[in-house]
C-alpha positions as CSV (number, residue, x, y, z in Angstrom):
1,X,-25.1,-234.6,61.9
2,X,-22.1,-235.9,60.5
3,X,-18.8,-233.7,59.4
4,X,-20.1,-233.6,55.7
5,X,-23.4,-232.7,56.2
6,X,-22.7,-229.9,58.6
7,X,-20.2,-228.3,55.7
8,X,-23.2,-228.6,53.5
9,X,-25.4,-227.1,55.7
10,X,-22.8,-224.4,57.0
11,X,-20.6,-224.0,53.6
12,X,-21.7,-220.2,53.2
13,X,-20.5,-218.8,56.8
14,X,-17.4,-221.1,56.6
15,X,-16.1,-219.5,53.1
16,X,-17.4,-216.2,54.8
17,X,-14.8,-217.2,57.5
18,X,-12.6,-218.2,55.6
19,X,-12.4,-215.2,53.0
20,X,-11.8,-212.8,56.2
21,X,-8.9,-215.2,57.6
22,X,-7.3,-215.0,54.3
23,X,-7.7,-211.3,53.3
24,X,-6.3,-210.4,57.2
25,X,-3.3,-212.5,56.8
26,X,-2.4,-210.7,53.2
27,X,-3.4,-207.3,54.1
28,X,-0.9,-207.9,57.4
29,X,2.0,-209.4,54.9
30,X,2.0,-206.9,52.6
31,X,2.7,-204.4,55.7
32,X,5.1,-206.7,57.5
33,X,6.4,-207.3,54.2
34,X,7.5,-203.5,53.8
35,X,8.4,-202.7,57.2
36,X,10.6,-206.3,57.4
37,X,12.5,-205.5,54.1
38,X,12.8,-201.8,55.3
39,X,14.6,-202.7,58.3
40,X,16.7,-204.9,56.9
41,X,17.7,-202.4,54.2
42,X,18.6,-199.9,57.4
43,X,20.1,-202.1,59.2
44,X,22.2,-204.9,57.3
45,X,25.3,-202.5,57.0
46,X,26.2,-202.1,60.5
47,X,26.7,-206.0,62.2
48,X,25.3,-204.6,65.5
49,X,22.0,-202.7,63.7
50,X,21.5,-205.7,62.5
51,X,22.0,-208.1,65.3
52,X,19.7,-205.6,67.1
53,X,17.1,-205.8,64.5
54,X,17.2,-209.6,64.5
55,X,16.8,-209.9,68.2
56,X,14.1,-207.3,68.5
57,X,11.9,-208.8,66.2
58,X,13.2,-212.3,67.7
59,X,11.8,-211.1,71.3
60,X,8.4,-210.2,69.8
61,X,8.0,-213.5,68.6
62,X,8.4,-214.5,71.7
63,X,5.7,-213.4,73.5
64,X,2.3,-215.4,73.3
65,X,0.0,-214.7,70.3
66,X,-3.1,-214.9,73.0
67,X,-1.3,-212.3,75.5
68,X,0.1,-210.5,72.7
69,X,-3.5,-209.7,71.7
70,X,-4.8,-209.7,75.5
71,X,-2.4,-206.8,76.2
72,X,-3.5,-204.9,72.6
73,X,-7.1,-205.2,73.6
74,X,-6.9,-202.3,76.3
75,X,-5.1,-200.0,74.1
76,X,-6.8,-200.2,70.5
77,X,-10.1,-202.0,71.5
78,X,-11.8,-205.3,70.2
79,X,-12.0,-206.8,66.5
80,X,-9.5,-205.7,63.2
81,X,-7.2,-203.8,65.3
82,X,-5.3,-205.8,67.6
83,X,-5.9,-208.2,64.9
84,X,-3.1,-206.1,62.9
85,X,-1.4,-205.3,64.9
86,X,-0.3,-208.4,66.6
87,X,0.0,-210.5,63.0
88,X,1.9,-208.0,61.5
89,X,4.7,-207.7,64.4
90,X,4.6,-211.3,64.3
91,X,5.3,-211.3,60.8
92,X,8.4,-209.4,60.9
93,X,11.7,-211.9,61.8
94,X,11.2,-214.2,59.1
95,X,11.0,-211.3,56.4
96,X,13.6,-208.6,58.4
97,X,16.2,-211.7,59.2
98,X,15.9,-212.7,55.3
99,X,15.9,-210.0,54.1
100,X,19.3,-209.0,56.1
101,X,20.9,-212.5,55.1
102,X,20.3,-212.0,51.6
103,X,21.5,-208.1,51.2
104,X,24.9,-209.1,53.2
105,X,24.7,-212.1,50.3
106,X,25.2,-210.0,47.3
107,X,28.3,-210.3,45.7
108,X,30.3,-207.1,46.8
109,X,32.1,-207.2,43.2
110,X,28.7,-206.6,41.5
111,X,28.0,-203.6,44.1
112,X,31.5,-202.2,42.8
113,X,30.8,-202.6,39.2
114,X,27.8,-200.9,39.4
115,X,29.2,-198.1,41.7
116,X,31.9,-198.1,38.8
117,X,29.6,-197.3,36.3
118,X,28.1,-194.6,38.3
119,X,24.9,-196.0,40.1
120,X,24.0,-193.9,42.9
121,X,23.1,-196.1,46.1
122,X,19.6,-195.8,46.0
123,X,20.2,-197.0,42.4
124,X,22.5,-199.9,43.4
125,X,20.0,-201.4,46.1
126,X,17.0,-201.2,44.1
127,X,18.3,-202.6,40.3
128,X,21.4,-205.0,41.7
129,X,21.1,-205.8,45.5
130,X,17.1,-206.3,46.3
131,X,16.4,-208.1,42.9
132,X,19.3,-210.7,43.7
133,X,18.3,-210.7,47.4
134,X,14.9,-211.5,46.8
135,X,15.0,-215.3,46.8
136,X,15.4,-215.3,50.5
137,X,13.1,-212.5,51.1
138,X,10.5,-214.7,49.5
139,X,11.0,-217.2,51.7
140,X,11.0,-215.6,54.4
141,X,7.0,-214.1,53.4
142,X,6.4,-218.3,53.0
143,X,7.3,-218.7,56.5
144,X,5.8,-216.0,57.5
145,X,2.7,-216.7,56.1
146,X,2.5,-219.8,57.4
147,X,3.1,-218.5,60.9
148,X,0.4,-216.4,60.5
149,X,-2.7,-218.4,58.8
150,X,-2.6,-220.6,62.5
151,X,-1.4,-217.3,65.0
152,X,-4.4,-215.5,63.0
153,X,-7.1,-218.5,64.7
154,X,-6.3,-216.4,68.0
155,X,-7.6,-213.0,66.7
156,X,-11.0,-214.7,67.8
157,X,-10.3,-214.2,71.4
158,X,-10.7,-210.1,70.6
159,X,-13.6,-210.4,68.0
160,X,-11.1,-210.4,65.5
161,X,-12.2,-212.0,61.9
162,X,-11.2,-215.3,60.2
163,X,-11.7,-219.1,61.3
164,X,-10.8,-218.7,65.2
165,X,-14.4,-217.4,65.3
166,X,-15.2,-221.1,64.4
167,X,-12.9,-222.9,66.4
168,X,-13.9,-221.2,69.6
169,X,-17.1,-221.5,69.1
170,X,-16.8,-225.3,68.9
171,X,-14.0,-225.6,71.9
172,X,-16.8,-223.4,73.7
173,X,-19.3,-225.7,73.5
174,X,-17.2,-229.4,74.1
175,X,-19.9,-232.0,74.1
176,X,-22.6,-230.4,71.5
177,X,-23.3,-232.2,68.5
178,X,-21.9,-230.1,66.4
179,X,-18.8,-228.7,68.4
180,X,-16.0,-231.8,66.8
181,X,-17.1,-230.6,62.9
182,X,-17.0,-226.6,63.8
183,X,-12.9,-227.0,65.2
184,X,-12.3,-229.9,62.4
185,X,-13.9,-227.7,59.7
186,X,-12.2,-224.8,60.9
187,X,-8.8,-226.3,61.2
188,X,-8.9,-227.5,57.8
189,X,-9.9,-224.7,56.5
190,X,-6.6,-222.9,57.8
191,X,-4.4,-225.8,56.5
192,X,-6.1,-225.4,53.0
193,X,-5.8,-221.6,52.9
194,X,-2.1,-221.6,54.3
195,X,-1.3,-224.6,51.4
196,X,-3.1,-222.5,48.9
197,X,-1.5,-219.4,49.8
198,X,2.2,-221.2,49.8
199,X,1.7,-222.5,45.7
200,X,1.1,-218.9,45.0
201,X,4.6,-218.1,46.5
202,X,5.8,-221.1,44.4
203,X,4.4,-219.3,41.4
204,X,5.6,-215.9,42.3
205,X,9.0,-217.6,42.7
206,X,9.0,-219.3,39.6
207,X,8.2,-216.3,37.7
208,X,10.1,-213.7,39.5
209,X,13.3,-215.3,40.1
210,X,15.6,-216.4,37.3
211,X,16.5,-220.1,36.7
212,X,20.2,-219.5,37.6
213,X,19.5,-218.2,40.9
214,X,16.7,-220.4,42.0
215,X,19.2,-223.2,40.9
């Protein structure tokens, strides 16, 4: 059976897979997302908080995705779980280093003007500092999300969800007939999702960032 013929024959579980890889990659950026911009609200302030939120999230990264999840596996079981878990600490230095970069960014006279006019600081970080820090935030989801769509392949190796499923099965069986298409079909199918998923940022730039600032 040749690669065509086995997506024809296959097509349904391999948009199956593929709708699971793709809805736990956004479910676990939306979370990293909050928790990364969070901590970078906390901490961009204070040079050390920051440097220590950096390198935190910098050490995590470190730490192989398949051991990452091997070590999750004992404490919250098989399947969606460590899934989570593991993608969205992953997740996190792109968005929290980002989002640090582009708070410290802001131009401090605009902060001043706005304190001068009575903004409270809540006020200040959510009308003037966020909004003009988000260009960098948003890049650092993109990277993010690429991370993630290929790290997310692993979540097989605990009966996670998504395309790893497909990819073991076909490293598993090396020398089948049908073992090359399952990793090829797989692994395009991950390099489409993480291309489709990185126009939407395009578009969510375009329409949420002003033409002066994305210039």
């Amino acid at each position: 059976m040749n690669f065509w013929e086995y997506l024809g024959s296959r097509h349904q579980q391999l948009l199956t897979d593929a709708y699971q890889h793709a809805s736990a990659v956004f479910q676990c950026m939306v979370v990293a997302t909050v928790l990364g911009v969070l901590i970078g609200v906390v901490t961009y302030r204070s040079e050390r908080a920051g440097n220590l939120a950096t390198l935190t999230t910098s050490a995590i990264l470190t730490v192989p995705s398949l051991a990452m999840i091997g070590l999750l596996i004992p404490v919250v079981g098989l399947g969606v779980p460590p899934t989570v878990i593991a993608l969205t600490l992953y997740g996190l230095l792109p968005i929290v280093r980002n989002a640090i970069v582009g708070l410290r960014g802001v131009d401090p006279t605009l902060v001043d003007a706005a304190t001068g006019i009575g903004m409270s600081r809540p006020m200040r970080l959510v009308r003037i500092e966020l909004p003009l820090a988000w260009p960098p935030i948003l890049t650092g989801i993109r990277v993010s999300t690429q991370m993630l769509m290929g790290i997310a392949a692993i979540a097989a190796y605990a009966s996670g969800p998504g395309l790893g499923n497909l990819i073991f099965r076909g490293l598993a069986s090396l020398g089948s007939k049908n073992a090359l298409n399952q990793v090829l079909s797989g692994t395009l199918a991950i390099i489409i999702l993480a291309l489709l998923f990185d126009a939407v940022y395009v578009l969510i730039g375009r329409l949420t960032i002003p033409r002066g600032i994305r210039a």
